[in-house]
SEDREN-266446 format. One line per 10 residues: number of its first residue (from 0); for each residue x, y, z of N, C-alpha, C, O, CB. Coordinates in Angstrom, 1 decimal. Glycine has a CB too. Layout:
! residues N
NUM) X/Y/Z/X/Y/Z/X/Y/Z/X/Y/Z/X/Y/Z | ...
! end
This chain:
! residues 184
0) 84.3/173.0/21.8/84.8/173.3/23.1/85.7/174.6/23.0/85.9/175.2/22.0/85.7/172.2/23.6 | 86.1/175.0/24.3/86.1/176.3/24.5/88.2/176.1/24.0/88.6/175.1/23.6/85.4/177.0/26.6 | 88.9/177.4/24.2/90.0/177.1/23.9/90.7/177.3/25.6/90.4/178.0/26.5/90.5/178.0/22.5 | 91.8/176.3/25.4/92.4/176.1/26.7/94.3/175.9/26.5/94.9/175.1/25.7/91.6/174.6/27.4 | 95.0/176.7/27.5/96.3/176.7/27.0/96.8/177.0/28.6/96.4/178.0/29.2/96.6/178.0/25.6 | 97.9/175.8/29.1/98.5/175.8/30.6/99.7/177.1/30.2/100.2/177.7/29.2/99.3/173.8/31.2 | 99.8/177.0/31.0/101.1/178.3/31.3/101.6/177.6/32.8/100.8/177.1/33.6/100.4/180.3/31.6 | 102.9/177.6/32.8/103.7/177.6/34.7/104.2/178.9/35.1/105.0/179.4/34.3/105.2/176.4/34.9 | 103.9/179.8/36.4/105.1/180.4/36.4/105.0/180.4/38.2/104.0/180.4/38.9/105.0/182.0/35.5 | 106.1/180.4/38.5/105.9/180.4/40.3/106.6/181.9/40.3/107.4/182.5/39.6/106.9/178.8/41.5
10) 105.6/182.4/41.6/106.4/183.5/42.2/106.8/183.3/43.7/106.4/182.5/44.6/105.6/184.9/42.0 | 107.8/184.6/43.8/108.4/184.1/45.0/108.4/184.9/46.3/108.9/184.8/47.4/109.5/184.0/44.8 | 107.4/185.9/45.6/107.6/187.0/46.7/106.7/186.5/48.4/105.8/185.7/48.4/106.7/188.7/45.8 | 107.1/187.1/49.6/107.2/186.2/50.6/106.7/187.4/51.3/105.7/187.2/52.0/108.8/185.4/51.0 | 107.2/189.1/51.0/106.6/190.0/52.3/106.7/191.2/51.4/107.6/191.2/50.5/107.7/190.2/54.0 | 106.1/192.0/51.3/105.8/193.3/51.2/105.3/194.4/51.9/104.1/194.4/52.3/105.5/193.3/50.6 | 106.4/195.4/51.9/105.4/197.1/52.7/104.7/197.3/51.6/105.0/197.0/50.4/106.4/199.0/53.1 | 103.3/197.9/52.1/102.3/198.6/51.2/101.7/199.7/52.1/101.1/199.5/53.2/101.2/197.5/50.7 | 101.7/200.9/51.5/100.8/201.8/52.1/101.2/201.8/53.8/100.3/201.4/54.6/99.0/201.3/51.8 | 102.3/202.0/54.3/103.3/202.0/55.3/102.9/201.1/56.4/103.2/201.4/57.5/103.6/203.3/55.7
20) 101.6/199.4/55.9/101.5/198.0/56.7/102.1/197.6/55.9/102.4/197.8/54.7/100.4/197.1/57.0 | 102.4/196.5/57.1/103.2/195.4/56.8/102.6/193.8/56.4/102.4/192.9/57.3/104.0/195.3/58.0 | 102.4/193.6/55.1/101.7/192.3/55.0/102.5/191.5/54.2/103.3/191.7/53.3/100.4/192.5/54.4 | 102.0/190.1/55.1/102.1/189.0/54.9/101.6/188.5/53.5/100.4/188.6/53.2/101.6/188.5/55.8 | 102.6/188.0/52.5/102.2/187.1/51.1/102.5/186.0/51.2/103.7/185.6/51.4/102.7/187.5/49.9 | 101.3/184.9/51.1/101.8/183.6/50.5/101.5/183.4/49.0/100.4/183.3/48.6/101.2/182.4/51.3 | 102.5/183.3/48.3/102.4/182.8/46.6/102.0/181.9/46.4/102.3/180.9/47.0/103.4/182.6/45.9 | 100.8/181.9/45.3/100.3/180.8/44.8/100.9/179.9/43.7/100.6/180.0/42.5/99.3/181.2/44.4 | 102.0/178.9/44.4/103.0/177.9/43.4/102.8/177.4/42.1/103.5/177.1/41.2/103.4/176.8/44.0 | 101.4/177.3/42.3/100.8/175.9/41.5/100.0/176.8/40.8/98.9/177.0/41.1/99.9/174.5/42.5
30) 100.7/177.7/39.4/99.9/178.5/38.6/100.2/178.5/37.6/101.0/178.9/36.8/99.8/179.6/38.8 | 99.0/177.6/37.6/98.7/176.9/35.8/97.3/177.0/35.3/96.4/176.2/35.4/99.0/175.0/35.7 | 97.4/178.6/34.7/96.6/179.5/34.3/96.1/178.3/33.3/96.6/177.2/33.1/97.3/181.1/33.7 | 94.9/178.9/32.7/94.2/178.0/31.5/93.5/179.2/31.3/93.2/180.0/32.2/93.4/176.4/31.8 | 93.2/179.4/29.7/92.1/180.2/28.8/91.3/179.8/29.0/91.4/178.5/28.9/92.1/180.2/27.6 | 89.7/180.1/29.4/88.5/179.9/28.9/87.6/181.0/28.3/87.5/181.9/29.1/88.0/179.5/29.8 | 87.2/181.2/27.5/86.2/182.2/26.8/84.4/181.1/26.7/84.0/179.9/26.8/87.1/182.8/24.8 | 84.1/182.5/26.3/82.7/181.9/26.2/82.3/181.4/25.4/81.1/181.2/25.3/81.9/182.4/26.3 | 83.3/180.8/24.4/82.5/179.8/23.1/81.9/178.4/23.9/80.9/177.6/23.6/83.7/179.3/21.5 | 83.0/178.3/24.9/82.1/177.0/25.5/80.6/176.7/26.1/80.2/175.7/26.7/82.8/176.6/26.5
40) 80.0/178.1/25.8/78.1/178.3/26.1/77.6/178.8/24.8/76.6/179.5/24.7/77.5/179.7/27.3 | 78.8/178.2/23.4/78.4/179.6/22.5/78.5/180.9/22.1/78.0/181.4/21.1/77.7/179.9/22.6 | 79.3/181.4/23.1/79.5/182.9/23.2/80.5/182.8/21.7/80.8/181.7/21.2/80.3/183.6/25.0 | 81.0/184.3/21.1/81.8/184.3/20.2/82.9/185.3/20.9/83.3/186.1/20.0/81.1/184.7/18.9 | 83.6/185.5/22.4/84.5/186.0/22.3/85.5/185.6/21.8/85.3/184.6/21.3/84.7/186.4/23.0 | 87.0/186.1/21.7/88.1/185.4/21.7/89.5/185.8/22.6/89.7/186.9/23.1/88.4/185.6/20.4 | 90.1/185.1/22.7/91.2/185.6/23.7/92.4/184.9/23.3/92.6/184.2/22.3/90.9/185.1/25.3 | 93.5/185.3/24.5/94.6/184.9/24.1/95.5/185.0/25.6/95.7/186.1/26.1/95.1/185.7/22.8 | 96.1/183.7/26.2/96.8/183.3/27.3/98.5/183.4/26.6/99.0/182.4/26.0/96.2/181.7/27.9 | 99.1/184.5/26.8/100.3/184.7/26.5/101.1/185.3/28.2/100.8/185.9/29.2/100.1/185.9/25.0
50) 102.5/184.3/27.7/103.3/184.6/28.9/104.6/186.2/28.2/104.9/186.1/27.1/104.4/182.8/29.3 | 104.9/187.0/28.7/105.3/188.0/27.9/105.9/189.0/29.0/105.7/188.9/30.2/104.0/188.6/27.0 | 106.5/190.0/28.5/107.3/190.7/29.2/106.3/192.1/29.3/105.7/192.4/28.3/108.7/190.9/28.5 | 106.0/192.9/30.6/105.1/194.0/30.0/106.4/195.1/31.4/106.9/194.7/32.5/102.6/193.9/30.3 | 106.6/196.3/30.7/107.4/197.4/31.3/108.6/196.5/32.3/108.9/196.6/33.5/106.3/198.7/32.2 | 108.9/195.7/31.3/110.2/195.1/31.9/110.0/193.8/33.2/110.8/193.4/34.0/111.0/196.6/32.7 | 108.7/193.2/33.0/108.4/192.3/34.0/107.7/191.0/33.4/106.7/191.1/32.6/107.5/193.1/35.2 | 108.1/190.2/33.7/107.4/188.7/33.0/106.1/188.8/33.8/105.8/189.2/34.9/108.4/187.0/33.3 | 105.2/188.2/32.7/103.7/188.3/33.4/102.8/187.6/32.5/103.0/187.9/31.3/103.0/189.8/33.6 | 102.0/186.8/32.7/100.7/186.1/32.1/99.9/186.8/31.7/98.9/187.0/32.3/99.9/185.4/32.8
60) 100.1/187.2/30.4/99.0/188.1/29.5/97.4/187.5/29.3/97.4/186.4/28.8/99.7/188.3/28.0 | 95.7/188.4/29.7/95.0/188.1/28.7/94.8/188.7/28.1/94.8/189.9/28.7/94.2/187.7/28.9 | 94.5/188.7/26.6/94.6/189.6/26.1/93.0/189.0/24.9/92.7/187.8/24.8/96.3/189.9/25.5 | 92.0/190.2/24.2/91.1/189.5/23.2/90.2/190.2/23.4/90.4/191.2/24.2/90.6/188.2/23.2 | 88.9/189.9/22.6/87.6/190.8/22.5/86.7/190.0/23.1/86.4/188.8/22.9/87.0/191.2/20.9 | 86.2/190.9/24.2/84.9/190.1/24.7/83.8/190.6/24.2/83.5/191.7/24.5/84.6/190.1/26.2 | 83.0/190.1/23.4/81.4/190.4/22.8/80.5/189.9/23.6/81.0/189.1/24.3/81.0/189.8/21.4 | 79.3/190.2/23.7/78.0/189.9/24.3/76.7/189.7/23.0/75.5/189.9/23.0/77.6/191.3/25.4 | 77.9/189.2/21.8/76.8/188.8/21.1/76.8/186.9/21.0/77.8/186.1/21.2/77.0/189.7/19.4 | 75.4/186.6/20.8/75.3/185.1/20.9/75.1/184.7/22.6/74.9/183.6/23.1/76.8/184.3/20.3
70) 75.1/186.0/23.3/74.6/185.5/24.8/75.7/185.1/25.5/75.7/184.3/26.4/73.5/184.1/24.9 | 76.9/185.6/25.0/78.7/185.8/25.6/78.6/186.6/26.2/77.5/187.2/26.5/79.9/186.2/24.8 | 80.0/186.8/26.6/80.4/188.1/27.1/81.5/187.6/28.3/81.4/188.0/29.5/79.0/189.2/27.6 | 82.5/186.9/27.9/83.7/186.8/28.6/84.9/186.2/28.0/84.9/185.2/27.2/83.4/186.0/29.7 | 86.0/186.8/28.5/87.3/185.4/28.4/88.0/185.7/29.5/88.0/186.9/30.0/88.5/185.2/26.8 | 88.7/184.6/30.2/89.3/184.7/31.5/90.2/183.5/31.2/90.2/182.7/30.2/88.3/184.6/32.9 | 91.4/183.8/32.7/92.5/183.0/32.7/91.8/182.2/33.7/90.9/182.8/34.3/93.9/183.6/33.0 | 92.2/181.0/34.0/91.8/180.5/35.4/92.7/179.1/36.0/92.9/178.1/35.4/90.0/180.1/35.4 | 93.0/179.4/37.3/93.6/178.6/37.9/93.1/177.3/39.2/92.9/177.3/40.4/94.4/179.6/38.3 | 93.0/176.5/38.5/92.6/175.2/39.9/93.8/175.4/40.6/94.9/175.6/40.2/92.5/173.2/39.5
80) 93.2/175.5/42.2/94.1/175.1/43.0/94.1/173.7/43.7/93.1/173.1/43.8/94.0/176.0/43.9 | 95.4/173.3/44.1/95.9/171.9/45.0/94.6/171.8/46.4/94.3/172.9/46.9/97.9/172.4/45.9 | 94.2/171.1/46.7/93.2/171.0/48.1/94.6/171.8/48.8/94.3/172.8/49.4/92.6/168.8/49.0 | 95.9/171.6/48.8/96.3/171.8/50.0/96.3/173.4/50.5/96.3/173.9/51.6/97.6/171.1/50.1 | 96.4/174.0/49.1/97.3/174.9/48.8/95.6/176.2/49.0/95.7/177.3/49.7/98.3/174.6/46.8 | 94.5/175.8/48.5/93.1/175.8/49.0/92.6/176.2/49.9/91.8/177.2/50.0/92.7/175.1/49.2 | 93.2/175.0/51.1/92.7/175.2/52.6/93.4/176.4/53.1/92.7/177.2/53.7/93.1/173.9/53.5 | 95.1/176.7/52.7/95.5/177.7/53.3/94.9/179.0/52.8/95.5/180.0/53.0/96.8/177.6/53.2 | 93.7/179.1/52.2/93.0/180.5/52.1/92.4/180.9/53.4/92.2/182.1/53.5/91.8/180.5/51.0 | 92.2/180.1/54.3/91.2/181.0/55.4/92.1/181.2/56.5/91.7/181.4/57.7/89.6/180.2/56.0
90) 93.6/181.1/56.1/94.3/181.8/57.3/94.5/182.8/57.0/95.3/183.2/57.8/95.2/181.5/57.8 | 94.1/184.0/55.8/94.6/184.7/55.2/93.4/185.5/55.0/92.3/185.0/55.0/95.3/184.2/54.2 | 93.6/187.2/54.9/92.5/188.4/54.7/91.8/188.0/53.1/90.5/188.1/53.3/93.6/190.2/54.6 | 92.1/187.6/52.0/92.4/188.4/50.6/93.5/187.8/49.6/94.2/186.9/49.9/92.9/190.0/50.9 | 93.4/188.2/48.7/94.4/188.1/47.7/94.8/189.3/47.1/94.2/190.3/47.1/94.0/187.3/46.6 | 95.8/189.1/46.6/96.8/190.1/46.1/97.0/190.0/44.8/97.2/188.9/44.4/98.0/190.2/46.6 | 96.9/190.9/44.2/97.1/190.8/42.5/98.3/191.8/42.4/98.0/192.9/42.9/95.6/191.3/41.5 | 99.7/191.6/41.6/100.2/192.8/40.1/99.7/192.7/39.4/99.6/191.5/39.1/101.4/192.8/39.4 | 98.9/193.6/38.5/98.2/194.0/37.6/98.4/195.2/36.7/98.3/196.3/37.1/97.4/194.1/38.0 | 98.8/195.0/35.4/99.1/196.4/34.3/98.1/195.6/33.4/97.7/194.4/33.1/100.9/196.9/33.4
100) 97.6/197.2/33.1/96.3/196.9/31.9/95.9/198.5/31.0/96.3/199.7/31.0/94.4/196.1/33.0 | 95.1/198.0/30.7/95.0/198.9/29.6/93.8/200.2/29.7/93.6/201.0/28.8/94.7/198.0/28.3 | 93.0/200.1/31.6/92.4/201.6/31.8/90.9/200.6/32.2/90.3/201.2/33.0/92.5/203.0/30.2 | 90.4/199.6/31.8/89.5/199.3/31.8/89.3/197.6/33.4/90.2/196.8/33.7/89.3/199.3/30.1 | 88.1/197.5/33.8/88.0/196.8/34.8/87.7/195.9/34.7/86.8/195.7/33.9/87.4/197.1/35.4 | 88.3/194.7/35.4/88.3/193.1/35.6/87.7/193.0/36.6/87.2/193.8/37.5/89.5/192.2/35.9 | 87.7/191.4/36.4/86.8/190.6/37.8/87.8/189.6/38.5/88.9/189.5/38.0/85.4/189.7/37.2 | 87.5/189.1/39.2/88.3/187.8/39.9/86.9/187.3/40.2/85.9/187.9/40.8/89.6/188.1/41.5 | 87.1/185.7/39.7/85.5/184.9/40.5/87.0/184.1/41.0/88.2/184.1/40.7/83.6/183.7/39.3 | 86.1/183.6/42.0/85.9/182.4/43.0/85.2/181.5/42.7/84.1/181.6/42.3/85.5/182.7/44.1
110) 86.1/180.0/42.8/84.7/178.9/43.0/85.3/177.8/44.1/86.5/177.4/44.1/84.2/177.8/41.3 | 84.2/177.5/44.8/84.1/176.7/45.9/83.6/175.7/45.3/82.8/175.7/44.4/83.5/177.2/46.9 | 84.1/174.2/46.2/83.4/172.9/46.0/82.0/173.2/45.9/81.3/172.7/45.0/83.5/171.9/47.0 | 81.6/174.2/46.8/80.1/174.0/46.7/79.1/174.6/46.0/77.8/174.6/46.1/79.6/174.2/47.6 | 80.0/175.3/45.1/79.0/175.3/43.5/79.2/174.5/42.3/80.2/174.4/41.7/79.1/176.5/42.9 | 78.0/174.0/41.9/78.1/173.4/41.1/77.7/173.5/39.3/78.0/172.7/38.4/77.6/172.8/41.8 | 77.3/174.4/39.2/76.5/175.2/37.9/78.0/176.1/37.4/78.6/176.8/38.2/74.9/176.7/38.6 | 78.4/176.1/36.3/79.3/177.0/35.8/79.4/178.1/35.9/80.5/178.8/36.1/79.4/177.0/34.8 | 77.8/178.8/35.9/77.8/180.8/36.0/78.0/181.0/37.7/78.1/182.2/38.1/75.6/181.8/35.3 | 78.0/180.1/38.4/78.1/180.3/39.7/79.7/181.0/40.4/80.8/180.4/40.3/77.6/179.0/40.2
120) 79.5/181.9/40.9/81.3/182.2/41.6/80.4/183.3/42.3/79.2/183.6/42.1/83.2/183.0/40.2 | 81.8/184.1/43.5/82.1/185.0/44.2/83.0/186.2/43.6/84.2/186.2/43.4/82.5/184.3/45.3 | 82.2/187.2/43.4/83.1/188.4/42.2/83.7/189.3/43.1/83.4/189.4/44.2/82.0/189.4/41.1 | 84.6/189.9/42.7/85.0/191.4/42.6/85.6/192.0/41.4/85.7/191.4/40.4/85.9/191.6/43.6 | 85.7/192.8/41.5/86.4/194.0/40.6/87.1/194.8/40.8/86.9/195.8/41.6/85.7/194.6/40.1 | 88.6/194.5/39.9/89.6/195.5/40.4/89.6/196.8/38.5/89.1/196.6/37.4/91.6/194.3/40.9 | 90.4/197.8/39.0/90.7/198.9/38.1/91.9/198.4/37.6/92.8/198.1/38.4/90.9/200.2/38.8 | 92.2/198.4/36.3/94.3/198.8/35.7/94.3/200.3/35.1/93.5/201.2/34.8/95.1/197.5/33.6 | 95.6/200.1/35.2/96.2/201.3/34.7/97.3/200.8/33.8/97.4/199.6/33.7/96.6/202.2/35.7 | 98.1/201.6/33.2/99.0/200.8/32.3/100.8/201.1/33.2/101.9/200.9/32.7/98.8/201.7/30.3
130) 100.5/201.6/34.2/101.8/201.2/35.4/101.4/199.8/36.4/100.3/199.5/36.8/101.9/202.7/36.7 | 102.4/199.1/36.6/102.1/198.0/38.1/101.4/198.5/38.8/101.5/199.7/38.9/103.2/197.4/39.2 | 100.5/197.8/39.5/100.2/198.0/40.6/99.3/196.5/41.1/98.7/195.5/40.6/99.4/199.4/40.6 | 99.7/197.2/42.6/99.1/196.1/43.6/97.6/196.1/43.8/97.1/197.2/44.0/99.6/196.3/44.9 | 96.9/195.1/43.7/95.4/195.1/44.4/94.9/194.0/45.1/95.2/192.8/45.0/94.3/195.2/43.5 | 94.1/194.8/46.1/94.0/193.9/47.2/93.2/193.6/47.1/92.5/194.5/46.7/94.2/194.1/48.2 | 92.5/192.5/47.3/91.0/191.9/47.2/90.8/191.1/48.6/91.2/190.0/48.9/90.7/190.7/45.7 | 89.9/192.0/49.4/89.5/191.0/50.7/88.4/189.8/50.4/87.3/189.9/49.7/88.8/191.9/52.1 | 88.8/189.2/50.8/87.8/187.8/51.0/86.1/188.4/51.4/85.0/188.3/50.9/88.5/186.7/52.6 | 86.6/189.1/52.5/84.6/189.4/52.7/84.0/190.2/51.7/82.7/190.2/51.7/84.2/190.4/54.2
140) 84.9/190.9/50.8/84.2/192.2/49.9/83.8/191.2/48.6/83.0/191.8/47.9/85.4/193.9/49.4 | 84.3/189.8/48.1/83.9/188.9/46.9/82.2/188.4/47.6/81.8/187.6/48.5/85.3/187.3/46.6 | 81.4/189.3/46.5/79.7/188.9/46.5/79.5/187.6/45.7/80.1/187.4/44.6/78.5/190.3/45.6 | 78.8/186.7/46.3/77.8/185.5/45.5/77.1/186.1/44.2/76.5/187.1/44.1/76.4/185.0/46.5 | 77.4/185.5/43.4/76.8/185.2/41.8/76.0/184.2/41.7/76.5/183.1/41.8/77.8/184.8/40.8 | 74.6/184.2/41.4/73.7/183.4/40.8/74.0/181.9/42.0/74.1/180.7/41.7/74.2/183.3/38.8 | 74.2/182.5/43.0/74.2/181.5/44.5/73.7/182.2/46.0/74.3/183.3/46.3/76.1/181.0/44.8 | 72.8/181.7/46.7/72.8/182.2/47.6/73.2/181.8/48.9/72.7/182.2/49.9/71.8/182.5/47.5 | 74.3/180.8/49.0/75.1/180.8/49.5/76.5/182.0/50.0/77.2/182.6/49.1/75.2/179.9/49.1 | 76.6/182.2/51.2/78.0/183.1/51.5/79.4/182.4/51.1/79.5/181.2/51.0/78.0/183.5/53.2
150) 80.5/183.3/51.0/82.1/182.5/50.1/82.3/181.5/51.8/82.3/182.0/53.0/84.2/184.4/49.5 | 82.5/180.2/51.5/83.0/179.7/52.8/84.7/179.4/51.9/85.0/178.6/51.1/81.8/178.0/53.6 | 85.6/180.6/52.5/87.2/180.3/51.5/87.8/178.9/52.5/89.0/178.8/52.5/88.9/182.1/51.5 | 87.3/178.2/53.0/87.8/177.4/53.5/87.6/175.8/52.3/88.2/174.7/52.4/87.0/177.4/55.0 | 86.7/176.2/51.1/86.7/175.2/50.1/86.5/176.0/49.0/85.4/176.2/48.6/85.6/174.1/50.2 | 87.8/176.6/48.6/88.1/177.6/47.3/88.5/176.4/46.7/89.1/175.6/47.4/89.4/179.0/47.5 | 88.4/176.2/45.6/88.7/175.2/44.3/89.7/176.1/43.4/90.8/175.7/43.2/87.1/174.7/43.3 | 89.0/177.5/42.9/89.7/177.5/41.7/89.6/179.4/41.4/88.5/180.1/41.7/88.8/176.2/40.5 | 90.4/179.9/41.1/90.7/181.4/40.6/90.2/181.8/39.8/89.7/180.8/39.3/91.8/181.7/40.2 | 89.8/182.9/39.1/89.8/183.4/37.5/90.0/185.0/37.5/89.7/186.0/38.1/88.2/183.0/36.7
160) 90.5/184.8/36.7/90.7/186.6/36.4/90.3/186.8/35.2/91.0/186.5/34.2/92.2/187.3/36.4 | 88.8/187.7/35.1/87.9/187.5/33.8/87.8/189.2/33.1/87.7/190.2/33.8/86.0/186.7/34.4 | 87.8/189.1/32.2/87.0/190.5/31.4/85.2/189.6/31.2/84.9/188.4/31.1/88.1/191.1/29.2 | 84.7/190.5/31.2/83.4/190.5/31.5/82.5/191.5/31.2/82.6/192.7/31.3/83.5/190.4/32.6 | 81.2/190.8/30.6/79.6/191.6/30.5/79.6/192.7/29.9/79.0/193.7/30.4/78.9/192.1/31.7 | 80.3/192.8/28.6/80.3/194.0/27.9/81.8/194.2/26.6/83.0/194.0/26.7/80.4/195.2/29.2 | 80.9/194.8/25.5/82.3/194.5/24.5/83.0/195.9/24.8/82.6/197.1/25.0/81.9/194.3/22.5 | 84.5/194.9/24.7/85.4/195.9/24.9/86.6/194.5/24.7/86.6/193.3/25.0/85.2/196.9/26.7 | 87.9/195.4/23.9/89.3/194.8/24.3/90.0/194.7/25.2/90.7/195.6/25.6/90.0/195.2/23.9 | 89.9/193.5/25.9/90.7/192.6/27.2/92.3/193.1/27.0/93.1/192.8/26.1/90.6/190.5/27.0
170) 92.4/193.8/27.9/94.5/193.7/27.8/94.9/193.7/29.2/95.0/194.7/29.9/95.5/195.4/27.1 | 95.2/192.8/29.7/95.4/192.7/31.2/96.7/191.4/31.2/96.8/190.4/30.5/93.7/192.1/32.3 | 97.7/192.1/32.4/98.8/191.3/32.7/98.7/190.9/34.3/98.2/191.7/35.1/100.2/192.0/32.4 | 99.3/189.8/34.6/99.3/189.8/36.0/100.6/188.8/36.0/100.8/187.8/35.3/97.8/189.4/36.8 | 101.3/189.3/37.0/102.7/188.7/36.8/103.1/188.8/38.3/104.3/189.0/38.6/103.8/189.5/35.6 | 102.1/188.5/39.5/101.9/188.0/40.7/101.1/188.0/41.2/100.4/189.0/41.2/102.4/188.2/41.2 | 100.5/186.6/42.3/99.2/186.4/43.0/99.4/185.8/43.7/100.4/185.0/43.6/98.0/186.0/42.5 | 98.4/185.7/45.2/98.9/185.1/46.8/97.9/186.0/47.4/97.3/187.1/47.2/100.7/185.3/47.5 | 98.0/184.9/48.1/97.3/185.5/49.7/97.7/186.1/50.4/98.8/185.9/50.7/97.1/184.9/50.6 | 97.1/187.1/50.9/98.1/188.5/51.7/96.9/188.1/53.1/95.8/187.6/53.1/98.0/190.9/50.6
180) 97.9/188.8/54.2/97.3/189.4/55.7/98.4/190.1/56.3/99.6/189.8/56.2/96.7/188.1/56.9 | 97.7/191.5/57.1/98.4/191.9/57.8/99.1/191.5/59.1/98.6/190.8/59.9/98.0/192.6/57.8 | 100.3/192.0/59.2/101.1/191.6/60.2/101.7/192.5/61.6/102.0/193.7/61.9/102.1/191.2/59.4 | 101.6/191.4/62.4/101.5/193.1/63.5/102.9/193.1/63.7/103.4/194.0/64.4/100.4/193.2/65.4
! end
């Protein structure tokens, strides 16, 4: 089995200016990150779910080598959400990520009740850099994976923030996430 390690951290942030709008954040309370890599299909990456300080800010480290040998090629953090906490996705644009990393690109999947197959999620891809920064991820711009169903976020189950499909060293922090919409 694959390796798995909880982490808690709540954040609190409630509103932020960005890019001179005004948006609305609801924090995701209930964030109890878990490791998965791909030895659980076989894969041989490795990773590592560390809580840690990066340029002065506590944050949920992944850190490890993703290989694409053995028919791998991932390790991610990932968070189940509460039904309640769930439903409140479709009042909301998107999610919001802090993110410092090390120059190279992640993913965020999505999974909805209504997939059922493991390789199945709704992707995007954000950029790091090795300063904070904010990214925004709208709900309509996350494409179907190996589903031809559209994201209905009204039955979001569960988060991930993955390195992915190609060897390279994972160094990514994220040390806040929520649902953002603008506010008039």
């Amino acid at each position: 089995m694959g390796h798995h390690t909880s982490l808690l951290l709540v954040f609190t942030v409630m509103t932020s200016v960005y890019a001179g709008d005004r948006i609305e954040l609801l924090p995701l309370p209930d964030d109890r990150w878990r490791l998965v890599t791909d030895t659980v299909m076989g894969g041989v990456s490795s990773g590592q779910l560390l809580q840690e300080q990066r340029l002065g800010e506590p944050c949920v480290a992944l850190r490890g080598r993703v290989s694409t040998e053995n028919n791998g090629g991932f390790i991610q953090i990932a968070m189940d959400l509460a039904p309640s906490l769930a439903s409140m996705a479709q009042d909301y644009e998107g999610l919001r990520l802090d993110v410092a990393g090390n120059g190279e690109t992640y993913n965020v999947h999505l999974r909805t009740s209504d997939l059922w197959l493991p390789w199945q999620s709704y992707r995007a891809s954000f950029d790091t850099a090795a300063e904070w920064r904010a990214v925004f991820l709208p709900f309509a711009e996350f494409e179907p994976y190996r589903t031809t169903g559209g994201l209905e976020i009204d039955k979001l189950r569960r988060i991930g923030v993955v390195a992915i499909g190609r060897d390279f060293d994972a160094d990514l922090c994220v040390r806040g996430l929520a649902y953002y919409r603008s506010r008039d």
